[in-house]
KETIGU-291870 format. One record per residue: residue number from 0; residue in three letters; x, y, z of N, C-alpha, C in turn. Coordinates in nm, 4 decimals, padded with zeros to 6 digits. Layout:
seq: NUM | type: ALA | n.xx: X | n.yy: Y | n.zz: Z | ca.xx: X | ca.yy: Y | ca.zz: Z | c.xx: X | c.yy: Y | c.zz: Z
...
% end
This chain:
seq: 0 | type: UNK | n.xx: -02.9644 | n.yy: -02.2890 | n.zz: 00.1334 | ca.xx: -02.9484 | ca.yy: -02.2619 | ca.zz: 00.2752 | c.xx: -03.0298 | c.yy: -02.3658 | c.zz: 00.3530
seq: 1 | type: UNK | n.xx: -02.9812 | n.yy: -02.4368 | n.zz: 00.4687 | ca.xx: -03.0547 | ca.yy: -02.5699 | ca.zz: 00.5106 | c.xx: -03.1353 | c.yy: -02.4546 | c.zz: 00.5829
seq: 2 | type: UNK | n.xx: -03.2807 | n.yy: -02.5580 | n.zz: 00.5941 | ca.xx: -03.3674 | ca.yy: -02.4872 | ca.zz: 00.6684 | c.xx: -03.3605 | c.yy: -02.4410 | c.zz: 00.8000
seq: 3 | type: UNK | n.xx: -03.2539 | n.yy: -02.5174 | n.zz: 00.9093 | ca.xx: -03.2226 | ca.yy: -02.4840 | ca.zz: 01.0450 | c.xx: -03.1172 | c.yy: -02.3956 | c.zz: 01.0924
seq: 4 | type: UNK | n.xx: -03.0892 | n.yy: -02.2809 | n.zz: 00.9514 | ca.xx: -02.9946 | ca.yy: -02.1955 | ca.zz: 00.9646 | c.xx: -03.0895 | c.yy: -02.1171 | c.zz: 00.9787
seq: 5 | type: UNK | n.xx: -03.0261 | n.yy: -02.0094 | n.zz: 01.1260 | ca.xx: -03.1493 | ca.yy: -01.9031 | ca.zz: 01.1665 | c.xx: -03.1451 | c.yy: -01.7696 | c.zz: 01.0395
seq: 6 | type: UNK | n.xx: -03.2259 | n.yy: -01.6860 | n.zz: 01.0727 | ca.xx: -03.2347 | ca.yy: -01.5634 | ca.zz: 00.9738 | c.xx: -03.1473 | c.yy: -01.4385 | c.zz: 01.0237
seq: 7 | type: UNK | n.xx: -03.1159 | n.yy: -01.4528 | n.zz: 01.1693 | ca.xx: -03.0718 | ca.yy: -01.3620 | ca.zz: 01.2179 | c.xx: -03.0235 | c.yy: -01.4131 | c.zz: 01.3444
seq: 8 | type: UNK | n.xx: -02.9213 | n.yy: -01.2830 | n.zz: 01.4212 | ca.xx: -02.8635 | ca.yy: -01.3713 | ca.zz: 01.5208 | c.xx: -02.7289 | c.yy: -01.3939 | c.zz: 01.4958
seq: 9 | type: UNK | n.xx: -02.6900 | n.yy: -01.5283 | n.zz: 01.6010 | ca.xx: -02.5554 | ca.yy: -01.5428 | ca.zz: 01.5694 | c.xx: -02.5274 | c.yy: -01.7120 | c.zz: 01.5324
seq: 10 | type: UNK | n.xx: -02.4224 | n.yy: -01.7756 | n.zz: 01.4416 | ca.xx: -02.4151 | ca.yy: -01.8698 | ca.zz: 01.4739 | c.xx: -02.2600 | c.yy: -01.9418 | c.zz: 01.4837
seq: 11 | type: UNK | n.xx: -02.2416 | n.yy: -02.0537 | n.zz: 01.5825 | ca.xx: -02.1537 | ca.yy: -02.0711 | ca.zz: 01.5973 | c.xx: -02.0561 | c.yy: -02.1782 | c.zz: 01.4678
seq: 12 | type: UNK | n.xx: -01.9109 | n.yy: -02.2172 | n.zz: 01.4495 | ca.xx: -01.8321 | ca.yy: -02.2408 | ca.zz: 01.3370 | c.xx: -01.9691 | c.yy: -02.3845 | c.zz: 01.2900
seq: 13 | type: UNK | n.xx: -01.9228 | n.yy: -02.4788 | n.zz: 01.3410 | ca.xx: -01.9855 | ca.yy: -02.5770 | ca.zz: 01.3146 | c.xx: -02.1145 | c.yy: -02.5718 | c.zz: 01.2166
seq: 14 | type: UNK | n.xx: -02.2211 | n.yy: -02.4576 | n.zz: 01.2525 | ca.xx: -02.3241 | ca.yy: -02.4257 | ca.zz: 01.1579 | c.xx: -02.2977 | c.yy: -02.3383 | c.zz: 01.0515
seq: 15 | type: UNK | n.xx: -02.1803 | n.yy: -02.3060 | n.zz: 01.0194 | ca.xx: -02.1452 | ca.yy: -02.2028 | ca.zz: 00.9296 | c.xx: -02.0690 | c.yy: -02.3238 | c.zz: 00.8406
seq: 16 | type: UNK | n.xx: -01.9510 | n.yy: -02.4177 | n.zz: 00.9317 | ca.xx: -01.9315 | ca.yy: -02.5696 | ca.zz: 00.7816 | c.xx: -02.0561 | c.yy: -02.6232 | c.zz: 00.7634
seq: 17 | type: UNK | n.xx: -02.1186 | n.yy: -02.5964 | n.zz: 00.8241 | ca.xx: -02.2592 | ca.yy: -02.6769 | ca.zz: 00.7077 | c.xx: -02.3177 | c.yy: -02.6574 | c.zz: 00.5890
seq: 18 | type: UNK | n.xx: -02.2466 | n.yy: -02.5074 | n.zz: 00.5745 | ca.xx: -02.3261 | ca.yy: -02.4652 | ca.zz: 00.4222 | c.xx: -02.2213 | c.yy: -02.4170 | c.zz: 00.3592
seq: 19 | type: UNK | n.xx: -02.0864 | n.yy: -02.4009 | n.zz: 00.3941 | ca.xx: -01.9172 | ca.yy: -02.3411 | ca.zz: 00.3804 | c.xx: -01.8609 | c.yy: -02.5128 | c.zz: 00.3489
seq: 20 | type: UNK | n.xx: -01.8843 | n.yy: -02.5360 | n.zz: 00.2564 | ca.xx: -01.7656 | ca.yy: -02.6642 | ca.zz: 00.2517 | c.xx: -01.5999 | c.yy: -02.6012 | c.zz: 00.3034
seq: 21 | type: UNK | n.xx: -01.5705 | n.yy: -02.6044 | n.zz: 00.3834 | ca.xx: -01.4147 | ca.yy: -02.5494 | ca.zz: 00.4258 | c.xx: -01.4062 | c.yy: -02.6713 | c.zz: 00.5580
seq: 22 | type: UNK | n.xx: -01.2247 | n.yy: -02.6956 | n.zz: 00.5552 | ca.xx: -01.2460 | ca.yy: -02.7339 | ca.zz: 00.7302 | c.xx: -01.2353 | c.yy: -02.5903 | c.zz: 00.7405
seq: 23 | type: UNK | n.xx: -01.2167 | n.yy: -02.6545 | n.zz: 00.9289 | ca.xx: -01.2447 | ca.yy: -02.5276 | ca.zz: 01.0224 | c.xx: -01.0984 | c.yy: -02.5064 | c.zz: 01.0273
seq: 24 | type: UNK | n.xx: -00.9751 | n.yy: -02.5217 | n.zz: 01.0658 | ca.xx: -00.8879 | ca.yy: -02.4736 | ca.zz: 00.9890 | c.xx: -00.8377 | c.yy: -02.4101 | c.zz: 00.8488
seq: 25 | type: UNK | n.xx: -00.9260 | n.yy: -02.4093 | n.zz: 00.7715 | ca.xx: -00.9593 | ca.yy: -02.3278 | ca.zz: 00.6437 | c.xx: -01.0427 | c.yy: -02.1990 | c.zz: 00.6540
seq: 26 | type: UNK | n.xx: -01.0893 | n.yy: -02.2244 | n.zz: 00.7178 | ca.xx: -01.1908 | ca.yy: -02.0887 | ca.zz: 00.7551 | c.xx: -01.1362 | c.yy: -01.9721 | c.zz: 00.8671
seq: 27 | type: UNK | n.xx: -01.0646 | n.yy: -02.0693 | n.zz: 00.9615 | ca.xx: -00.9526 | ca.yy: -01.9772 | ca.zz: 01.0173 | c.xx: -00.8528 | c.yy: -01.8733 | c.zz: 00.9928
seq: 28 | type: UNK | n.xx: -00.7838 | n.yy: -01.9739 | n.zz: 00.8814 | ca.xx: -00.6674 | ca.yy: -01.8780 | ca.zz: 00.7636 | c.xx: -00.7698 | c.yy: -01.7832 | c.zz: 00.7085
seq: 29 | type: UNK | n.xx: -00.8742 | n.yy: -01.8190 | n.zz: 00.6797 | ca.xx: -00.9441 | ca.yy: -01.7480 | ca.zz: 00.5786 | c.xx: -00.9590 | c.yy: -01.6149 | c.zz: 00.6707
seq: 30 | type: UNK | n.xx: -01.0484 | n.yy: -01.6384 | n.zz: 00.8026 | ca.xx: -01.0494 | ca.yy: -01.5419 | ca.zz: 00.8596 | c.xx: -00.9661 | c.yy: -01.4137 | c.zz: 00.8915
seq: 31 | type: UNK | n.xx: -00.8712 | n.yy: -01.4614 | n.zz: 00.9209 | ca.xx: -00.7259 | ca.yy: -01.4133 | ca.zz: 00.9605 | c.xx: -00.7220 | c.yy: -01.3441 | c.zz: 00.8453
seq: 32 | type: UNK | n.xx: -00.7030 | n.yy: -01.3871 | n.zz: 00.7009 | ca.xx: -00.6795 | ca.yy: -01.2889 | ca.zz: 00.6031 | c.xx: -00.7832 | c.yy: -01.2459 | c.zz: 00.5733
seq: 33 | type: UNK | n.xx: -00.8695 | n.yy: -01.2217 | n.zz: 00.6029 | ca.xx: -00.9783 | ca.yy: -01.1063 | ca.zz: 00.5668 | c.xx: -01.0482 | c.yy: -01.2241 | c.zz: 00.4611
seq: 34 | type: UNK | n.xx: -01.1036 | n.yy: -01.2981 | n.zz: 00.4010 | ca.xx: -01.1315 | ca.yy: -01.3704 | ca.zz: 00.3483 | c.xx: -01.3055 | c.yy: -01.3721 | c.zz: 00.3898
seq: 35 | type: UNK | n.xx: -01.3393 | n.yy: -01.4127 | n.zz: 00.5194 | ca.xx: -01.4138 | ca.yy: -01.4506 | ca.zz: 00.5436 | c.xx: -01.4663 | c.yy: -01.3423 | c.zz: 00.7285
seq: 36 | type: UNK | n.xx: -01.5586 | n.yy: -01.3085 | n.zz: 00.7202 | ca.xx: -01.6129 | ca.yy: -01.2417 | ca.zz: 00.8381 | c.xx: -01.5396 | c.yy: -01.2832 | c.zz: 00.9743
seq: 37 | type: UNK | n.xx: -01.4845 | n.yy: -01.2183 | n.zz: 01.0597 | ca.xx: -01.4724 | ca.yy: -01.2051 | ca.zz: 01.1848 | c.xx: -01.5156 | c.yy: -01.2250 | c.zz: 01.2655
seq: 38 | type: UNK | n.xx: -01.5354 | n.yy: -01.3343 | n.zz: 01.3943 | ca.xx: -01.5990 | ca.yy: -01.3742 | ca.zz: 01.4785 | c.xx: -01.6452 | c.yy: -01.2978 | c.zz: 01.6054
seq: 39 | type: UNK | n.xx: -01.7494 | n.yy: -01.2927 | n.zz: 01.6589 | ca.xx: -01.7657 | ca.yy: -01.2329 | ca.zz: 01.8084 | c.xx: -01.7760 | c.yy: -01.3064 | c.zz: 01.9374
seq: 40 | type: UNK | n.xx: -01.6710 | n.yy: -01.2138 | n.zz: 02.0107 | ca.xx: -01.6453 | ca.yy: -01.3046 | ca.zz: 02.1655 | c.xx: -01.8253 | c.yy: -01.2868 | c.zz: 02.2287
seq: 41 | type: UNK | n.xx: -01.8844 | n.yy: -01.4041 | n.zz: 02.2160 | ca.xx: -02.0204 | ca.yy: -01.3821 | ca.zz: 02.2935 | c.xx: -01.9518 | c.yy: -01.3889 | c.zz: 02.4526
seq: 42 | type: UNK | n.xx: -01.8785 | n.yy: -01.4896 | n.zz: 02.5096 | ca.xx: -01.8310 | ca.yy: -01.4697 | ca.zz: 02.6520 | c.xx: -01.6851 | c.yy: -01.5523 | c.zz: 02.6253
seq: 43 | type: UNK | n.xx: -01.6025 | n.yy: -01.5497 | n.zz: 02.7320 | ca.xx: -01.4827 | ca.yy: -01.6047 | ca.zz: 02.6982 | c.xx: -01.4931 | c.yy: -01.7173 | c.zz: 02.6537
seq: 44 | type: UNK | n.xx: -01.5706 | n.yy: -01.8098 | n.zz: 02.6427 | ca.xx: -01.5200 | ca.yy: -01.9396 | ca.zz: 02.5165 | c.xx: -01.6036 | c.yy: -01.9498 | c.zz: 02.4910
seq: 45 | type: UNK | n.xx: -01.7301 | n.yy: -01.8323 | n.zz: 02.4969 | ca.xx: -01.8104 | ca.yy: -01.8722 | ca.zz: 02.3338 | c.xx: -01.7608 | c.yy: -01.8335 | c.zz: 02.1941
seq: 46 | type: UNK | n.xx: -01.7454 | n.yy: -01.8260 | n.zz: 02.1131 | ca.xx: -01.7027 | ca.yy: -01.7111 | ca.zz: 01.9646 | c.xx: -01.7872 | c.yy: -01.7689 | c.zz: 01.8624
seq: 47 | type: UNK | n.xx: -01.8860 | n.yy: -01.6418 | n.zz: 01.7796 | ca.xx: -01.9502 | ca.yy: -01.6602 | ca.zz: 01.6963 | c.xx: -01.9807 | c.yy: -01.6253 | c.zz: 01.5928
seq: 48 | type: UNK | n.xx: -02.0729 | n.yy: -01.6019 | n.zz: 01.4740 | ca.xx: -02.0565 | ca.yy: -01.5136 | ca.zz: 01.3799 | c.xx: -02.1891 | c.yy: -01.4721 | c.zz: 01.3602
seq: 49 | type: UNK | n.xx: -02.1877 | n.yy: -01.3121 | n.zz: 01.3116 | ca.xx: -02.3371 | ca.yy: -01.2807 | ca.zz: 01.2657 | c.xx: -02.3961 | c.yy: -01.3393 | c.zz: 01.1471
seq: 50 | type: UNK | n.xx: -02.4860 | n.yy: -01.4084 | n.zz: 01.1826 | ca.xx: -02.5607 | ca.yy: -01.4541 | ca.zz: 01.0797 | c.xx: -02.5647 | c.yy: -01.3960 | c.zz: 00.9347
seq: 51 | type: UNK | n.xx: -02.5971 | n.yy: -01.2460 | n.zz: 00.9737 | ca.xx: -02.5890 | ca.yy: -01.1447 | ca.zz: 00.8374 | c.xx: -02.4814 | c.yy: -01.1275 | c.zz: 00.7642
seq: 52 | type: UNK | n.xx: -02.3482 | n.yy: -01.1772 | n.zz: 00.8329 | ca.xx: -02.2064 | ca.yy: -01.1462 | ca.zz: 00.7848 | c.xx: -02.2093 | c.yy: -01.2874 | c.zz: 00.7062
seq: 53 | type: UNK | n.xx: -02.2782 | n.yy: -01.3841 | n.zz: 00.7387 | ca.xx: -02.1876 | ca.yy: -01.5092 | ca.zz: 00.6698 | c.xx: -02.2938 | c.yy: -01.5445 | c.zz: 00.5530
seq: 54 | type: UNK | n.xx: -02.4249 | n.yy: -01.4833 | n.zz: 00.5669 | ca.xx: -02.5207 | ca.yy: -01.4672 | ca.zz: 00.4540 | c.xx: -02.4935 | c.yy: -01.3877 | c.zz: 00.3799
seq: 55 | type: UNK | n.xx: -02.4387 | n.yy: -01.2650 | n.zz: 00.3569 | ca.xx: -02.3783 | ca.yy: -01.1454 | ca.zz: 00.2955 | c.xx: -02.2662 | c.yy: -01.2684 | c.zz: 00.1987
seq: 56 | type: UNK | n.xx: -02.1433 | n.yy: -01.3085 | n.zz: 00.2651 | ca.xx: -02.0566 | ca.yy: -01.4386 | ca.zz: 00.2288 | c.xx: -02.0914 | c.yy: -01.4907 | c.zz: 00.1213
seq: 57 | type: UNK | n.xx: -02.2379 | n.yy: -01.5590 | n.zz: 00.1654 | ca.xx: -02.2684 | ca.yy: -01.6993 | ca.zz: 00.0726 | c.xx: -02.2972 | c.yy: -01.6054 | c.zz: -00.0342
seq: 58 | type: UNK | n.xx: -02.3925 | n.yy: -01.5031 | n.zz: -00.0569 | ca.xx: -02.4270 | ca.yy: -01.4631 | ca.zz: -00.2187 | c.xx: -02.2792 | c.yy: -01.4060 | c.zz: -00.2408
seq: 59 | type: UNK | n.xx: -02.2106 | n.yy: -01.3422 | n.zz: -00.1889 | ca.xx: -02.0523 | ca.yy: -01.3472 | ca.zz: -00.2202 | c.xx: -02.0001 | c.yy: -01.4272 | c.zz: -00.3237
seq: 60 | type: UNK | n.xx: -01.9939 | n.yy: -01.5755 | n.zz: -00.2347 | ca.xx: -01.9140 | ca.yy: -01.6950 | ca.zz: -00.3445 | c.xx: -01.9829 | c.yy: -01.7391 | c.zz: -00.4324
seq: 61 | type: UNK | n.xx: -02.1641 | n.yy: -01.6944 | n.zz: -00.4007 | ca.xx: -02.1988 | ca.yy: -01.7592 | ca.zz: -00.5053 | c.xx: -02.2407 | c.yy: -01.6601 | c.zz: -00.6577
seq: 62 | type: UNK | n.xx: -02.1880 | n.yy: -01.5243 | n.zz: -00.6209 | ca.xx: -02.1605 | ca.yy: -01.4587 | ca.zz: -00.7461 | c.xx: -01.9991 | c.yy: -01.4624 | c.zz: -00.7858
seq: 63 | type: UNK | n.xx: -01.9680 | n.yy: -01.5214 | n.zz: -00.7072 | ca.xx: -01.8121 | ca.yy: -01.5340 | ca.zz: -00.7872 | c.xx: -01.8260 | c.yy: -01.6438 | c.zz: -00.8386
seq: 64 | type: UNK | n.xx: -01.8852 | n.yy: -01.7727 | n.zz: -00.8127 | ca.xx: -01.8906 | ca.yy: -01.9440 | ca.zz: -00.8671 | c.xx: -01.9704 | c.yy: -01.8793 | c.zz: -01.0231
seq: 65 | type: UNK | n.xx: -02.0781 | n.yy: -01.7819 | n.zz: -01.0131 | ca.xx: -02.1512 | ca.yy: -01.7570 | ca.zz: -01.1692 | c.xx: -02.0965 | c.yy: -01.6627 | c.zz: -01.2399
seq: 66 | type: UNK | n.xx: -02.0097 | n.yy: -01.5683 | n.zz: -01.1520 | ca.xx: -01.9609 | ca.yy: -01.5214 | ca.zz: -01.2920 | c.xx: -01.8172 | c.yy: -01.5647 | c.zz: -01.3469
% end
């Protein structure tokens, strides 16, 4: 996890491909099918994700990459 990913909170797509090798059109589909956490309207063109949802994620793929 890079060190300038917060612990909590929200963060927007861009800081979530930083540690998600996906494009952002990949993460979209993904979204859409349930794949990957659901974004929140912070105001009409902010949209973001809970930190806790996309950390929950990462030990996700990374117990599916070990087992």
């Amino acid at each position: 996890m890079p060190q300038n990913f917060p612990q909590e909170g929200f963060v927007r797509l861009p800081q979530i491909l930083s540690v998600i090798p996906v494009s952002a059109s990949s993460w979209w589909r993904g979204v859409k099918s349930g794949k990957y956490p659901g974004p929140v309207k912070l105001s009409a063109r902010t949209t973001a994700w809970r930190v806790a949802d996309i950390r929950q994620l990462i030990v996700s793929l990374s117990e599916k990459m070990e087992g």
